[in-house]
C-alpha positions in Angstrom: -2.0 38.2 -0.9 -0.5 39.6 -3.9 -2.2 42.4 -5.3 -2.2 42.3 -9.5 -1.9 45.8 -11.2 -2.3 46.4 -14.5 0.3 48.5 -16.2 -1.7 51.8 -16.7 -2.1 51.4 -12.8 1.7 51.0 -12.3 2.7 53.9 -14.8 0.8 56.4 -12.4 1.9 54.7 -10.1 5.7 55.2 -10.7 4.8 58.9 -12.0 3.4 60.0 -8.7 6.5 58.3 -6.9 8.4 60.1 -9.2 7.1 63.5 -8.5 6.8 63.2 -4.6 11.0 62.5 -5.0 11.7 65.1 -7.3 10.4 68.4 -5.3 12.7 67.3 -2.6 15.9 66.0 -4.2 15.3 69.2 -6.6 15.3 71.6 -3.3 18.4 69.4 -1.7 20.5 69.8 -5.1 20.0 73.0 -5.8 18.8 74.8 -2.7 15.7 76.4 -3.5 12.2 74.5 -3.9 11.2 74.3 -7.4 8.4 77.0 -6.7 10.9 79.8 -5.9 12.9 78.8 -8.5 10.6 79.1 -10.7 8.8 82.4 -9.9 12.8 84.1 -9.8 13.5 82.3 -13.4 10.0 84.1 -14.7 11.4 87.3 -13.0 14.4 86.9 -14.7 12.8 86.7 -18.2 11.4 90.7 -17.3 12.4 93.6 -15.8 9.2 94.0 -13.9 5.8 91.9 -13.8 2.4 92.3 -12.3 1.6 89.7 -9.5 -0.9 88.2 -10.3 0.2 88.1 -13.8 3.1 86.3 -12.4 0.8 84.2 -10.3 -0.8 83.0 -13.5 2.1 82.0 -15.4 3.8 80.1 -12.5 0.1 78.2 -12.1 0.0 78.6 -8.1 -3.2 80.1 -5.6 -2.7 83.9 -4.7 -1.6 82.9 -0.7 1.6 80.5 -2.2 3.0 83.5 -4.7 2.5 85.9 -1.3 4.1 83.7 1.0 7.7 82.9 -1.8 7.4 86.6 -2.9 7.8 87.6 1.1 10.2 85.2 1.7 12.3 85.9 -1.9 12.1 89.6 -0.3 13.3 89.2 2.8 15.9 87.1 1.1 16.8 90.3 -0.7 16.1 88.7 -4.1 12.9 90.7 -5.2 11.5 93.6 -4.3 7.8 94.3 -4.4 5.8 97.9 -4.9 2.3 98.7 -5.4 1.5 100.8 -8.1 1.3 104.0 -7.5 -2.4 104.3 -9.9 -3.8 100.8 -8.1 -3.1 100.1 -4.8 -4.5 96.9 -5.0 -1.5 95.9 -7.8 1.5 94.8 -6.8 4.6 94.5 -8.7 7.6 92.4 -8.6 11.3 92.6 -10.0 14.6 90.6 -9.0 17.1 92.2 -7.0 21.1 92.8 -8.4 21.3 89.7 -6.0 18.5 87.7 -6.8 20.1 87.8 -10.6 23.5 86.6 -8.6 21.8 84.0 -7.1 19.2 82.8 -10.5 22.3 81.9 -12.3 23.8 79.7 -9.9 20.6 78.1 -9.4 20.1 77.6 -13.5 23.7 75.7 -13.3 22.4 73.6 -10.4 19.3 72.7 -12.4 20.7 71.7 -14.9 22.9 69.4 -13.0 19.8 68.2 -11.8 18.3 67.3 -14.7 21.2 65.5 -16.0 21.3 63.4 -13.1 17.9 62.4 -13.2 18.2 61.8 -17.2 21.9 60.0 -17.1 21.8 56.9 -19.5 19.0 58.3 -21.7 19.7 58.5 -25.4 18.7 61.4 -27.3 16.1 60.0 -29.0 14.7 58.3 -25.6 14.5 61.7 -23.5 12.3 62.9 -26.9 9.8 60.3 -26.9 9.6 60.8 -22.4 8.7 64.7 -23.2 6.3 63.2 -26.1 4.4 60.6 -23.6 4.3 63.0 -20.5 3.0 66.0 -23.3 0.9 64.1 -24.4 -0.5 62.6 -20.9 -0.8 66.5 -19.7 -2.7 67.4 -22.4 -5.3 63.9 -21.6 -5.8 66.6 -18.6 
């Protein structure tokens, strides 16, 4: 029995598709989940943050930005001190190599993303960011 589905229904459908494929291809392309790359991108952008102000802006629980700021250290890419004041505040900075290393990944990103957008006009990738903005902001 075929099952009918409307076109809303098949738009989230192909959207949640879309995301469960692009967290993994994104990792295999560029070699680093999207998470870390985007918590070393942030740390890029500073010379030093606050945790859980990082935690904030990246949009993940406390135990996730632990776990990738653990591993991103014993990667040697960040280092991590608690403030001297607060112990309870931890801060965060990149390493000389995880700079290194956030560049390459940028250049694989973007790779990435023109991939995933090949054949798309212009004008066609601006009304996508328009509908998914615009869908986010339904949230």
């Amino acid at each position: 029995m075929t099952r009918i589905v409307s076109k809303e229904e098949q738009i989230i459908n192909l959207l949640n598709a879309l995301g469960n494929k692009i967290s993994p291809k994104f990792e295999r392309c560029t070699g680093i989940s999207s998470s870390r790359f985007e918590i070393l991108h942030e740390l890029d952008q500073v010379d030093e943050i606050n945790q859980s102000m990082l935690q904030k802006i990246i949009n993940i629980d406390s135990a996730a930005i632990t776990r990738h700021l653990k591993q991103l250290e014993a990667d040697g890419m960040v280092s991590r001190r608690k403030n001297p004041v607060d112990n309870r505040v931890t801060f965060v900075r990149l390493t000389d190599d995880g700079r290194k290393h956030i560049e390459g990944y940028k250049v694989e990103k973007k790779n990435f993303i023109h991939q995933i957008l090949h054949d798309f006009s212009e004008e066609e990738i601006q009304a996508l960011a328009s509908y998914l903005e615009r869908m986010q902001n339904n949230f």
